[in-house]
Backbone and ligand atoms as CSV (ligand in chain L), in Angstrom:
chain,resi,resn,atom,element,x,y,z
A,1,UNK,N,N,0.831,-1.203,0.000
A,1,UNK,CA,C,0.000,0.000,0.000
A,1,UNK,C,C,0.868,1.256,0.000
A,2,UNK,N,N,1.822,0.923,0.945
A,2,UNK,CA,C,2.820,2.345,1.093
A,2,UNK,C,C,3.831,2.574,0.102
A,3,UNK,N,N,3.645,2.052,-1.208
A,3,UNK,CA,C,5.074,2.445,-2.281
A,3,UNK,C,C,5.066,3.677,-2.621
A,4,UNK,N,N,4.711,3.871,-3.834
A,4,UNK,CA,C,4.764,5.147,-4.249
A,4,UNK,C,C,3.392,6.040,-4.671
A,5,UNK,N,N,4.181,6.814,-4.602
A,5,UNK,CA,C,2.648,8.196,-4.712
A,5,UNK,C,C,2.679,9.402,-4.788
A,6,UNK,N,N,1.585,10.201,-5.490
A,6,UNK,CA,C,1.915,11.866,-5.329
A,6,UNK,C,C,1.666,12.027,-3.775
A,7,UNK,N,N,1.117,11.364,-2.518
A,7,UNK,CA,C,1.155,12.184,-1.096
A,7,UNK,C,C,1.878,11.392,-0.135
A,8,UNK,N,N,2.935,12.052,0.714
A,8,UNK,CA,C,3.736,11.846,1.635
A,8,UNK,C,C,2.953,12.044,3.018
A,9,UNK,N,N,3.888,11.424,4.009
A,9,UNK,CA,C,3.558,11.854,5.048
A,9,UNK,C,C,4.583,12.706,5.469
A,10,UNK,N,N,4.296,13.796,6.392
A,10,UNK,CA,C,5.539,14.835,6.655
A,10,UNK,C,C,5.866,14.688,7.239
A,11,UNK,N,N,6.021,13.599,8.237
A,11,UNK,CA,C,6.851,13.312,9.084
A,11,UNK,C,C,8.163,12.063,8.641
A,12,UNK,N,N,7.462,10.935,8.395
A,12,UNK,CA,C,8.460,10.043,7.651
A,12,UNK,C,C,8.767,9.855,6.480
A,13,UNK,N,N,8.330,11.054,5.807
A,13,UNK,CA,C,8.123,11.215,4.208
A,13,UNK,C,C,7.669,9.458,3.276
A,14,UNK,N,N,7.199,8.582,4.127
A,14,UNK,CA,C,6.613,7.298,3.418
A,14,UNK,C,C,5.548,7.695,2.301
A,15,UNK,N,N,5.871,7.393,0.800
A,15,UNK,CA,C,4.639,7.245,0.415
A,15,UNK,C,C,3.365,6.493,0.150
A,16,UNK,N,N,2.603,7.488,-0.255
A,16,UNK,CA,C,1.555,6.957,-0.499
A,16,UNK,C,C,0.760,7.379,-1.762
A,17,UNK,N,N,-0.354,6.118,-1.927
A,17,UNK,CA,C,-1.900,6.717,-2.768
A,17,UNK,C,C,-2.677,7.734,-2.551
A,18,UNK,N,N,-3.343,8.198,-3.832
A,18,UNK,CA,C,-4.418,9.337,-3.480
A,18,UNK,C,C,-5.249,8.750,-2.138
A,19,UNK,N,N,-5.807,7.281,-2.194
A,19,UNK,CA,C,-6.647,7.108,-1.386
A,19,UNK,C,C,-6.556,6.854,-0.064
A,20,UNK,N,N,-5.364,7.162,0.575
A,20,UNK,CA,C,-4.961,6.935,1.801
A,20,UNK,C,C,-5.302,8.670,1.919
A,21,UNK,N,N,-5.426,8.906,3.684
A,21,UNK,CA,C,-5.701,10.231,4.124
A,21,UNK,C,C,-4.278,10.430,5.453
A,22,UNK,N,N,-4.131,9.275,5.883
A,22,UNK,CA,C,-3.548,9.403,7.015
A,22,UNK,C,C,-1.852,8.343,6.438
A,23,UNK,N,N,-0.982,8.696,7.112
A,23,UNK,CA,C,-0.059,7.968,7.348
A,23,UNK,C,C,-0.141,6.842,8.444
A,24,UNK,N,N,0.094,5.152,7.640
A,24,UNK,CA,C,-0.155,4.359,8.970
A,24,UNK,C,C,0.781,4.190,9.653
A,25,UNK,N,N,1.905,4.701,9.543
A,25,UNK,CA,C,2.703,4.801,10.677
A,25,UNK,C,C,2.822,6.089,12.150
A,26,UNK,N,N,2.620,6.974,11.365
A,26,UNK,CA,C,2.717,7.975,12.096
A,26,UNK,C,C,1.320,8.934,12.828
A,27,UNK,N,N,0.214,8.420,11.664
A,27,UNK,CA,C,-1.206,9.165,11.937
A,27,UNK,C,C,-1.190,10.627,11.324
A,28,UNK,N,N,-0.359,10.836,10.780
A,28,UNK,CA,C,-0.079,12.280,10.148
A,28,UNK,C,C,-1.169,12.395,9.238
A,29,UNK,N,N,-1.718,13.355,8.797
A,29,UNK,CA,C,-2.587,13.604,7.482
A,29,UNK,C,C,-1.273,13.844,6.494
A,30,UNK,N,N,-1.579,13.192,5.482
A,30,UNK,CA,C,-0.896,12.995,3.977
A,30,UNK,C,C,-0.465,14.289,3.352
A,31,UNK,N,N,0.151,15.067,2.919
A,31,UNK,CA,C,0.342,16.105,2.031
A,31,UNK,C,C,0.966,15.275,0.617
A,32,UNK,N,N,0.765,16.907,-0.173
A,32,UNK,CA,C,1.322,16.198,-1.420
A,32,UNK,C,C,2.822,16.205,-1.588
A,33,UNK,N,N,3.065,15.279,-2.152
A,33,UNK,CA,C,4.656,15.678,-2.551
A,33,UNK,C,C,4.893,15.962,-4.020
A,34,UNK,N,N,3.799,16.260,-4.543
A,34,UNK,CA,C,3.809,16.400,-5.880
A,34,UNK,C,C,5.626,17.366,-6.224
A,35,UNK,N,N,5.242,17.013,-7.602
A,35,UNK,CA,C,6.984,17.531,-8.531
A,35,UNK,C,C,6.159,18.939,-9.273
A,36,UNK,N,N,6.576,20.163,-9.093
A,36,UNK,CA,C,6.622,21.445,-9.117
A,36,UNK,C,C,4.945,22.217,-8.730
A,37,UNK,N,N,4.212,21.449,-8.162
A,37,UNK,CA,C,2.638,21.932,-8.102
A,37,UNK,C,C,3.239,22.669,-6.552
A,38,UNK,N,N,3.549,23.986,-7.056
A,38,UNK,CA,C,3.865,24.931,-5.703
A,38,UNK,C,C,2.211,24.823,-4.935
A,39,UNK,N,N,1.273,25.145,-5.753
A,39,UNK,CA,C,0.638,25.876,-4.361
A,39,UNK,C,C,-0.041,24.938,-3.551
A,40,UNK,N,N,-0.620,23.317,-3.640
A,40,UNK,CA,C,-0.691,22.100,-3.354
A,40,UNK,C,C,0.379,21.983,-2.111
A,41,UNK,N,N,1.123,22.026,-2.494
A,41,UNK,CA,C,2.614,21.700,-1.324
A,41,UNK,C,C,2.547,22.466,-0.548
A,42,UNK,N,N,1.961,24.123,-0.782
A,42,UNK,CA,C,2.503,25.236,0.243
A,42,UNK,C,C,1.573,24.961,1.019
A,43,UNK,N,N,0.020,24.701,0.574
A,43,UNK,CA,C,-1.904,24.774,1.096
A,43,UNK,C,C,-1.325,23.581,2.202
A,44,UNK,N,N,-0.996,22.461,2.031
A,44,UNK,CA,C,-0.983,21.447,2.625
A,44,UNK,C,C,0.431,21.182,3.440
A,45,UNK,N,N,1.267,21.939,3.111
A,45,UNK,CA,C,2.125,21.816,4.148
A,45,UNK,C,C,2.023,23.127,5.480
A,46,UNK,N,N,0.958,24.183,5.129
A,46,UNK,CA,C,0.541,24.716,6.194
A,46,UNK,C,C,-0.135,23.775,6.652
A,47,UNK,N,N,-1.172,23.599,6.354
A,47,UNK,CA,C,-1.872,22.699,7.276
A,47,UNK,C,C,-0.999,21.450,8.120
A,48,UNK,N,N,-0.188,21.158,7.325
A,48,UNK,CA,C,0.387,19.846,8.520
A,48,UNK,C,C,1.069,20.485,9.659
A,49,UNK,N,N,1.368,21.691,9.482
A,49,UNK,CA,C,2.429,22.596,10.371
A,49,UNK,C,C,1.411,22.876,11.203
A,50,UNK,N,N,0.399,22.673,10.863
A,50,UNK,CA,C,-0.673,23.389,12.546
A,50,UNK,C,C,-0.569,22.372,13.293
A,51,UNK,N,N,-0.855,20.926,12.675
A,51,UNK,CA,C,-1.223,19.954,13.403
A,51,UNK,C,C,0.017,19.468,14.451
A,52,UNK,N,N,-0.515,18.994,15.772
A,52,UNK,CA,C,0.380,19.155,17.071
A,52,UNK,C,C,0.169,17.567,16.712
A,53,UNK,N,N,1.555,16.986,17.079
A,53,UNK,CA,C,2.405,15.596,17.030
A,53,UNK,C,C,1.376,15.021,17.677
A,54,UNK,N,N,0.869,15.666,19.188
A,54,UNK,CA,C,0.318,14.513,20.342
A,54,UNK,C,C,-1.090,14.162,19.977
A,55,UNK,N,N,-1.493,14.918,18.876
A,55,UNK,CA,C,-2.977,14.841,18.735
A,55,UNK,C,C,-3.229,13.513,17.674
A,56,UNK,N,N,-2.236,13.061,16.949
A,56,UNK,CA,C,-2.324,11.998,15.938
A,56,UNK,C,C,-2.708,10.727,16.546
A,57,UNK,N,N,-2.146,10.688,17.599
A,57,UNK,CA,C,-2.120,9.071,18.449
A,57,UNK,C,C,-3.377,8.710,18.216
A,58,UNK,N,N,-3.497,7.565,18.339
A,58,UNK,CA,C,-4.622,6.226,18.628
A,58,UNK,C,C,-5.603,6.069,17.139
A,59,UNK,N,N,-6.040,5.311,17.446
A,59,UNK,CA,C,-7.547,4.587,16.176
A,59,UNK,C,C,-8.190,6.106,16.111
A,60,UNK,N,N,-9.015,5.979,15.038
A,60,UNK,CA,C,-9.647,7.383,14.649
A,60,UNK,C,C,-10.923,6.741,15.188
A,61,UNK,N,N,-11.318,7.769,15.937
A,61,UNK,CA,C,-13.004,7.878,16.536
A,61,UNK,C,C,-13.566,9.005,15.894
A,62,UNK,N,N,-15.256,8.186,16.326
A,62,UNK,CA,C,-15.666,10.058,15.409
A,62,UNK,C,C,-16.305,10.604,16.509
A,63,UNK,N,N,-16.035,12.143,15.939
A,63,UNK,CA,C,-15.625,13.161,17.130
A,63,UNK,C,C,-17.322,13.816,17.058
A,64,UNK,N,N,-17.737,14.367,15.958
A,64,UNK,CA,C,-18.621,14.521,15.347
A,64,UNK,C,C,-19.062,14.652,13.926
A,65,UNK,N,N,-20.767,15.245,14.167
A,65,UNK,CA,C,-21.266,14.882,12.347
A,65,UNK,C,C,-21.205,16.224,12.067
A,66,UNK,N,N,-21.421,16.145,10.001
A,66,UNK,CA,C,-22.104,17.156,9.653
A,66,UNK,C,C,-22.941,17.289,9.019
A,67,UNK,N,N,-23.897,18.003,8.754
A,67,UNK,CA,C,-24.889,17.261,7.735
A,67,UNK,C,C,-24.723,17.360,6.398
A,68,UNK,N,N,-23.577,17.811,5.869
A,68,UNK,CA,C,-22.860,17.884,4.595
A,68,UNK,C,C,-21.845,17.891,4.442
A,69,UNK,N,N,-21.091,17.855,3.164
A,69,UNK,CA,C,-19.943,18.081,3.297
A,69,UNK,C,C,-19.267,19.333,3.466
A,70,UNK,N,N,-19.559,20.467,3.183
A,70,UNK,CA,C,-19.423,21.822,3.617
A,70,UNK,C,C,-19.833,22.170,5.059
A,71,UNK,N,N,-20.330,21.494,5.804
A,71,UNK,CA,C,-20.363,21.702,7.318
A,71,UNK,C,C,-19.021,20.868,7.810
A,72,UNK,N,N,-18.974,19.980,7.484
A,72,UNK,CA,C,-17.901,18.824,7.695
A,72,UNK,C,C,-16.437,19.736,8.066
A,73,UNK,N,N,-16.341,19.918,6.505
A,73,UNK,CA,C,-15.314,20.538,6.234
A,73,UNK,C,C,-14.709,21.861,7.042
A,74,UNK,N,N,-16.059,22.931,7.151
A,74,UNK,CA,C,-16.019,23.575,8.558
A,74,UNK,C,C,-15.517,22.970,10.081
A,75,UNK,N,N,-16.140,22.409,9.955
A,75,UNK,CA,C,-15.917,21.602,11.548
A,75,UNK,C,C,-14.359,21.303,11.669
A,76,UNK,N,N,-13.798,20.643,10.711
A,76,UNK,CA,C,-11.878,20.329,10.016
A,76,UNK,C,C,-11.841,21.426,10.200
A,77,UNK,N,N,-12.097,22.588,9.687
A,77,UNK,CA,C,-10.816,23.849,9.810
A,77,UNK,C,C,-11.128,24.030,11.034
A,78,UNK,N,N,-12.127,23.903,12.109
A,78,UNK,CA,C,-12.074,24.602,13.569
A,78,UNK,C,C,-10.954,23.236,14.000
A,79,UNK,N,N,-11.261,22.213,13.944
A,79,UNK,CA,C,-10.578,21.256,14.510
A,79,UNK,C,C,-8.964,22.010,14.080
A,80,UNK,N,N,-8.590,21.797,13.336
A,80,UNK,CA,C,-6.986,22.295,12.922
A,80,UNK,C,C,-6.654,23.508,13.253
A,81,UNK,N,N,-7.146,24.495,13.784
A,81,UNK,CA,C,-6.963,25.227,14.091
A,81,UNK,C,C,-6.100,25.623,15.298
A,82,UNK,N,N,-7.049,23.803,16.263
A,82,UNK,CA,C,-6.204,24.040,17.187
A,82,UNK,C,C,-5.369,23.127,17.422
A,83,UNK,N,N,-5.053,22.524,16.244
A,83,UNK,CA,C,-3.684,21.431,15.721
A,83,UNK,C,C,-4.245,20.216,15.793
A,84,UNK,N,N,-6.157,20.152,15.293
A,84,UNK,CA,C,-6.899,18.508,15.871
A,84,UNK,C,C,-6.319,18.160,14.430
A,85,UNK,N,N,-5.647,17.097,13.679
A,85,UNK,CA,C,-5.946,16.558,12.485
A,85,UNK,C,C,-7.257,15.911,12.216
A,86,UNK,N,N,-8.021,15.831,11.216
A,86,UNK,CA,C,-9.263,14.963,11.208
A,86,UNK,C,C,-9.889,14.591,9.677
A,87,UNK,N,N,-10.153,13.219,9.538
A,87,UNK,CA,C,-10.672,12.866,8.361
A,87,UNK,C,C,-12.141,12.892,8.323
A,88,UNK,N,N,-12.642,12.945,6.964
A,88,UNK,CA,C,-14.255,12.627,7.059
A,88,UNK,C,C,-14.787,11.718,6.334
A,89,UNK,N,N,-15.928,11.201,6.590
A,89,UNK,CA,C,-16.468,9.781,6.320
A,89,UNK,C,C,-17.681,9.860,6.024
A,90,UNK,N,N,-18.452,9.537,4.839
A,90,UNK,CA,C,-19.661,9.605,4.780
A,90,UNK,C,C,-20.189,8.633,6.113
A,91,UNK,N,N,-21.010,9.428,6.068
A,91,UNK,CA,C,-22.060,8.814,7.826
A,91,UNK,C,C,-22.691,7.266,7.106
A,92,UNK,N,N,-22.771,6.399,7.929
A,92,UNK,CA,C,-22.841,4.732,7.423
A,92,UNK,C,C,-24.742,4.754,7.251
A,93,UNK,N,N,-25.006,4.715,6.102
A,93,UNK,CA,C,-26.547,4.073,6.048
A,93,UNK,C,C,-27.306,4.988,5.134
A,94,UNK,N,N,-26.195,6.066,4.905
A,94,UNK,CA,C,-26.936,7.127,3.702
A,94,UNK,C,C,-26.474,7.214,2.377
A,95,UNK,N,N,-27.567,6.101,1.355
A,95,UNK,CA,C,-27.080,6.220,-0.046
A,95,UNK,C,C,-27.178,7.075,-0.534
A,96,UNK,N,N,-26.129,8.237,-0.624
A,96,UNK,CA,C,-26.069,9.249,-1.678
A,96,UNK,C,C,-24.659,8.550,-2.152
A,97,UNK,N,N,-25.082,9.055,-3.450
A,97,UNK,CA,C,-23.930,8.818,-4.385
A,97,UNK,C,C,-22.631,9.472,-3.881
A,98,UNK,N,N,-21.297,8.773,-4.147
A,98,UNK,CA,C,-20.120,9.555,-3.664
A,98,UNK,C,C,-19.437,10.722,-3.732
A,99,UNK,N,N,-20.026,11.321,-5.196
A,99,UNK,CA,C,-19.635,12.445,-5.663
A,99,UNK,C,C,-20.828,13.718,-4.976
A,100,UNK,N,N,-21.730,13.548,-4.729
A,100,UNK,CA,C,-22.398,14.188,-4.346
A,100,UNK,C,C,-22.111,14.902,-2.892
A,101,UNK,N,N,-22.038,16.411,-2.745
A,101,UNK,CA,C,-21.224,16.859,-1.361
A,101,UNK,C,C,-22.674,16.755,-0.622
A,102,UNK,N,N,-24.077,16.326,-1.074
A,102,UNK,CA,C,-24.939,16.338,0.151
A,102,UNK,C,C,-25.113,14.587,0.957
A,103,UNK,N,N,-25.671,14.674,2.068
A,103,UNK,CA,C,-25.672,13.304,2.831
A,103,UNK,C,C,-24.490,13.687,4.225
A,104,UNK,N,N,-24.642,13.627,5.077
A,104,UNK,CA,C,-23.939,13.712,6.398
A,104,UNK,C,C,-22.857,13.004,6.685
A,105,UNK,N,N,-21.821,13.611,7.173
A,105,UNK,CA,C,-20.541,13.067,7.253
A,105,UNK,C,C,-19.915,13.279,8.669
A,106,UNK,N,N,-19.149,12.100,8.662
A,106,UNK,CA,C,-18.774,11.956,9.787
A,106,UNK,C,C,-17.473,12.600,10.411
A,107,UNK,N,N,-16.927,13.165,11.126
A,107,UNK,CA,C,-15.845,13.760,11.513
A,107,UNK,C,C,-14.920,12.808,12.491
A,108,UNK,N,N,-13.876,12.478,12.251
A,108,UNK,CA,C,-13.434,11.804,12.567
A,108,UNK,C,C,-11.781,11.959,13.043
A,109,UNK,N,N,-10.965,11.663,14.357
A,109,UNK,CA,C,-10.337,12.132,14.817
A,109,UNK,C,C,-9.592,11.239,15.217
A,110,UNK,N,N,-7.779,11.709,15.556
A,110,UNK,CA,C,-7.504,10.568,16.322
A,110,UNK,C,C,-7.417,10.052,18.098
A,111,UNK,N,N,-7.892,9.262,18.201
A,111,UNK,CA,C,-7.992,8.919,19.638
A,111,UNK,C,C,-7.397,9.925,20.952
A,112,UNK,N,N,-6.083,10.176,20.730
A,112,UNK,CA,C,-5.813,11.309,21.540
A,112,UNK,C,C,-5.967,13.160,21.351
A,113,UNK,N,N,-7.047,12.949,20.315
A,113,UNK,CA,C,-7.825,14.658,20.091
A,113,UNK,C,C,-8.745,14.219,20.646
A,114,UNK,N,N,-9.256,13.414,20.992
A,114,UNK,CA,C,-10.984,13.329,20.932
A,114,UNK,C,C,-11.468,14.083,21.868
A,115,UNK,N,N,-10.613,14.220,23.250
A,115,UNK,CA,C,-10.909,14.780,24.435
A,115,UNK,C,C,-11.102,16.934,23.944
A,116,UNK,N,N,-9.833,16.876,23.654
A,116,UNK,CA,C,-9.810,18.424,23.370
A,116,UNK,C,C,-10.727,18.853,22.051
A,117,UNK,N,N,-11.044,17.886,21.105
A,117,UNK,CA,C,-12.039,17.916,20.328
A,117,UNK,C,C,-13.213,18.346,20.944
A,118,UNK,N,N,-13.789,17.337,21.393
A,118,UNK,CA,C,-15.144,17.328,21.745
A,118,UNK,C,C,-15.381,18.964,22.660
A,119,UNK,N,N,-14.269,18.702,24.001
A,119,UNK,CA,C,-14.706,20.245,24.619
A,119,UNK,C,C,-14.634,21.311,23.255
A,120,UNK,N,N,-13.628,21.391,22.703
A,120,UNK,CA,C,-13.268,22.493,21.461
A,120,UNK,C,C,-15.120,22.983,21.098
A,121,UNK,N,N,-15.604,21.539,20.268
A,121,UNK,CA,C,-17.111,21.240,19.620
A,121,UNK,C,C,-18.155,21.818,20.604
A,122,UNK,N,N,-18.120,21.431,21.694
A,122,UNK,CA,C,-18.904,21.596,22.921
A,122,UNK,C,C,-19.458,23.165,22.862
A,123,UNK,N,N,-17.956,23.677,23.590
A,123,UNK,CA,C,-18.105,25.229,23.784
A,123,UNK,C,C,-18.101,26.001,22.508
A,124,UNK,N,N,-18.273,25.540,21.108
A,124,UNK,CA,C,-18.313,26.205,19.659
A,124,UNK,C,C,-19.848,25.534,19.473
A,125,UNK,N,N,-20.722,24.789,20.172
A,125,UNK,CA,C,-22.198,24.664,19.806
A,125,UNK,C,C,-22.385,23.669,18.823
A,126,UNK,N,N,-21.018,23.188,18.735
A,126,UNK,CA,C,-21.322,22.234,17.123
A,126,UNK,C,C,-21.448,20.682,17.534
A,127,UNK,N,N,-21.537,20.248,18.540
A,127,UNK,CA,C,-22.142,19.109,19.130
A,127,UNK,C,C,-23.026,19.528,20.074
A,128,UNK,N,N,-23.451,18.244,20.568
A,128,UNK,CA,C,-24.211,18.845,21.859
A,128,UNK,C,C,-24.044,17.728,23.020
A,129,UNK,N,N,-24.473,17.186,23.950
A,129,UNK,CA,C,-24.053,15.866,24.857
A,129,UNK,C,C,-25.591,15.257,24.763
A,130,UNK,N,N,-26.642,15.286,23.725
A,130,UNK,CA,C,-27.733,14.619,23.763
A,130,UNK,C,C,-27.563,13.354,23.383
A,131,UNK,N,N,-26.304,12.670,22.721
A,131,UNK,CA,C,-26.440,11.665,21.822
A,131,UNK,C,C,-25.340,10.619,23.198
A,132,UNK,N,N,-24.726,11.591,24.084
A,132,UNK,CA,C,-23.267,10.751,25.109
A,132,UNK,C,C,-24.080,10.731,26.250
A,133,UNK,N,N,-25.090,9.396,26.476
A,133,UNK,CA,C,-25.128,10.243,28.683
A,133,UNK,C,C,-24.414,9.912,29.488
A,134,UNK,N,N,-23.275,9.482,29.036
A,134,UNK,CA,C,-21.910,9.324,30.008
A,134,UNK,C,C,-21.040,10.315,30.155
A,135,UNK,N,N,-21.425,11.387,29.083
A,135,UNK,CA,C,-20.875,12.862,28.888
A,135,UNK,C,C,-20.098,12.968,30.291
A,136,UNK,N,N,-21.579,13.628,30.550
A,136,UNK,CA,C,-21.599,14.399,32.087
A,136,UNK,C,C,-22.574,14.177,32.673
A,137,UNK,N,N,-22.252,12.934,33.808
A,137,UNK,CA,C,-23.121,12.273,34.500
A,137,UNK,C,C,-23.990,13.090,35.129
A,138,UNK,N,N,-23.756,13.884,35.720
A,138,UNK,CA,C,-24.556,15.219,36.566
A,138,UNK,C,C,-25.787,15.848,35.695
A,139,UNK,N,N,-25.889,15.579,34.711
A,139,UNK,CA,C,-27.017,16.618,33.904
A,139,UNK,C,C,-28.098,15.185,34.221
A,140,UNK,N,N,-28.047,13.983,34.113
A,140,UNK,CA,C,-29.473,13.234,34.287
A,140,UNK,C,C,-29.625,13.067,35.929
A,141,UNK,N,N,-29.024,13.236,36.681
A,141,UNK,CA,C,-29.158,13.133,38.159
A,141,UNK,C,C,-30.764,13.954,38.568
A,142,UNK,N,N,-31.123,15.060,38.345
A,142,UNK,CA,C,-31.706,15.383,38.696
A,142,UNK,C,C,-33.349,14.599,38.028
A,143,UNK,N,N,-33.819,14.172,37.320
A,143,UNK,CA,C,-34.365,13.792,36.617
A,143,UNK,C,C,-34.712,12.649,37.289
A,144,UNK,N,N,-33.829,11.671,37.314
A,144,UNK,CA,C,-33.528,10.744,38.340
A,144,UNK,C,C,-33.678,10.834,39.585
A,145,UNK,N,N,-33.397,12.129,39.982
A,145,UNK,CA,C,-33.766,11.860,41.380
A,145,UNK,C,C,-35.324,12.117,41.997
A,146,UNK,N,N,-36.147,13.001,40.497
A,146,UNK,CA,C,-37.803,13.161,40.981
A,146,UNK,C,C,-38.121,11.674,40.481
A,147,UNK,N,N,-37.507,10.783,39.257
A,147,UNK,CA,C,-38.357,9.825,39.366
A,147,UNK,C,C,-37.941,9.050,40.916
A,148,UNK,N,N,-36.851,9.072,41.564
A,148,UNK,CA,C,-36.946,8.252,42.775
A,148,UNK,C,C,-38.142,8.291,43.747
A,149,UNK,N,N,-38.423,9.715,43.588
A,149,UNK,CA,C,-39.364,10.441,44.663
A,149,UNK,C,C,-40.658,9.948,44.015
A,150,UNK,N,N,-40.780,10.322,43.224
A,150,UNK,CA,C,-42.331,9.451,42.379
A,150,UNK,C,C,-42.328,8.477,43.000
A,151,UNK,N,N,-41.588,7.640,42.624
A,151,UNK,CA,C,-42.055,5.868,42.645
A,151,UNK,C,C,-41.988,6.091,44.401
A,152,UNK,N,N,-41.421,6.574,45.042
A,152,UNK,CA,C,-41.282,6.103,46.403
A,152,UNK,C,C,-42.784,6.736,47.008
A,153,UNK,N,N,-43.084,8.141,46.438
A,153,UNK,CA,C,-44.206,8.597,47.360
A,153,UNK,C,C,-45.606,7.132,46.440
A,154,UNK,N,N,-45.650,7.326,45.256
A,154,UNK,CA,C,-46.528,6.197,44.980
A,154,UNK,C,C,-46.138,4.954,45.381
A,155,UNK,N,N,-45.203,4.484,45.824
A,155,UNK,CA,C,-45.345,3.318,46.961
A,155,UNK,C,C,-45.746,3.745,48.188
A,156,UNK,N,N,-45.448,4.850,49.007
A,156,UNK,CA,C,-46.193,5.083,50.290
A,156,UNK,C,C,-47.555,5.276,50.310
A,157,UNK,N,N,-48.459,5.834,48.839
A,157,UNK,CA,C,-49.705,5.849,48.696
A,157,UNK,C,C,-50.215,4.359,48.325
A,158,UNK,N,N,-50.170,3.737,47.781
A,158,UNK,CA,C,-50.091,2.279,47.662
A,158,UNK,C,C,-50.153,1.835,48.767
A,159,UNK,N,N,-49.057,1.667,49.402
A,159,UNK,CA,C,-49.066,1.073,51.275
A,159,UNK,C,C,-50.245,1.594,51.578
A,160,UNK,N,N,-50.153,2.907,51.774
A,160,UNK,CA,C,-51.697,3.341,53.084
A,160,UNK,C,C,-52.889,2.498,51.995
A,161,UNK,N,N,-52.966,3.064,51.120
A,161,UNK,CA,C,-54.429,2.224,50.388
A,161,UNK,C,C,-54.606,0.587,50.682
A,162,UNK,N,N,-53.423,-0.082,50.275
A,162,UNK,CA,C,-53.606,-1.311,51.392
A,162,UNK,C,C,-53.932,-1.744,52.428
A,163,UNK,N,N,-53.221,-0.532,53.222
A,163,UNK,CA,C,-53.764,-0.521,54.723
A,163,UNK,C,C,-54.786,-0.451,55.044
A,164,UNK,N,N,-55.282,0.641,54.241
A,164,UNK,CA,C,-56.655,1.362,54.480
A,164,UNK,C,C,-57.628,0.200,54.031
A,165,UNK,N,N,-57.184,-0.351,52.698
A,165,UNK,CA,C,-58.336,-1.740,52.844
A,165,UNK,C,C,-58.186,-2.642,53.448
A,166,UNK,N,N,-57.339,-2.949,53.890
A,166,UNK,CA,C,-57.272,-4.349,54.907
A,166,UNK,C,C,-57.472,-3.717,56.707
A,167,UNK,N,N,-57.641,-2.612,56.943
A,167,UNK,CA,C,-58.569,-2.301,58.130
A,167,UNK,C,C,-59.869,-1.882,57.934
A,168,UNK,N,N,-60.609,-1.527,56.658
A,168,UNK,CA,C,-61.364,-1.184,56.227
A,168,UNK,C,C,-62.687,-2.208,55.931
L,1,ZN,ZN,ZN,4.610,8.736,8.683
């Protein structure tokens, strides 16, 4: 897979195919190494220069969606901005054709962004914690704690009504 190719990785300069995004050694996003296409090399070797070394680590999780590919793509430049690298993935179960930029896509990150991702997403409004309730355990507590009170006062009404018929 890794012989030759117009995109490198910038760190171990290994190449690669158009269709690779990431370097599998390193997790780097791919630039080109194309032979005299200046502005390709310059576009994409800024971008690798944002991206921070520690954020590449681990399996790619997805961080979040978009509902297109122009939201997607938004979401990537906030991510890189603050050195997240991130690929995108059409979202699994929606036949739109491939060429087509509509159908929802997935944002996708590597394992050690996910954390600074998600807060990043969080406090920018572009996720939300409706879909994680392991998020932040504290937001269903309360909810939880009137149904405790429900069921407990309708068991104490229950009891007396028992009572009340079996002295009754
Ligand atoms: Zn590499």
């Amino acid at each position: 897979m890794s012989s030759e190719g117009p995109l490198a990785c910038p760190r171990c300069a290994t190449k690669y195919s158009l269709e690779e995004r990431f370097c599998s050694e390193c997790g780097m996003p791919l630039v080109y190494a194309g032979r005299g296409e200046q502005k390709p090399i310059t576009d994409a070797h800024g971008r690798a220069r944002k991206v921070k070394p520690q954020y590449t680590e681990g399996e790619l999780v997805r961080v979040a969606g978009g509902h297109n590919q122009a939201e997607a793509e938004m979401i990537q430049g906030m991510l890189l901005e603050e050195g997240i690298p991130s690929i995108l993935r059409r979202t699994r179960g929606f036949d739109v054709p491939d060429f087509l930029a509509a159908g929802p896509r997935d944002i996708m990150v590597p394992e050690a962004a996910y954390e600074p991702a998600r807060r990043m997403l969080l406090d920018a409004d572009i996720v939300s914690n409706g879909g994680a309730p392991d998020a932040l355990p504290g937001i269903g507590s309360p909810a939880r704690l009137l149904i405790g009170v429900l069921i407990a006062v309708g068991g104490a009404a229950l009891l007396v009504w028992l009572l009340y018929q079996a002295t009754g």
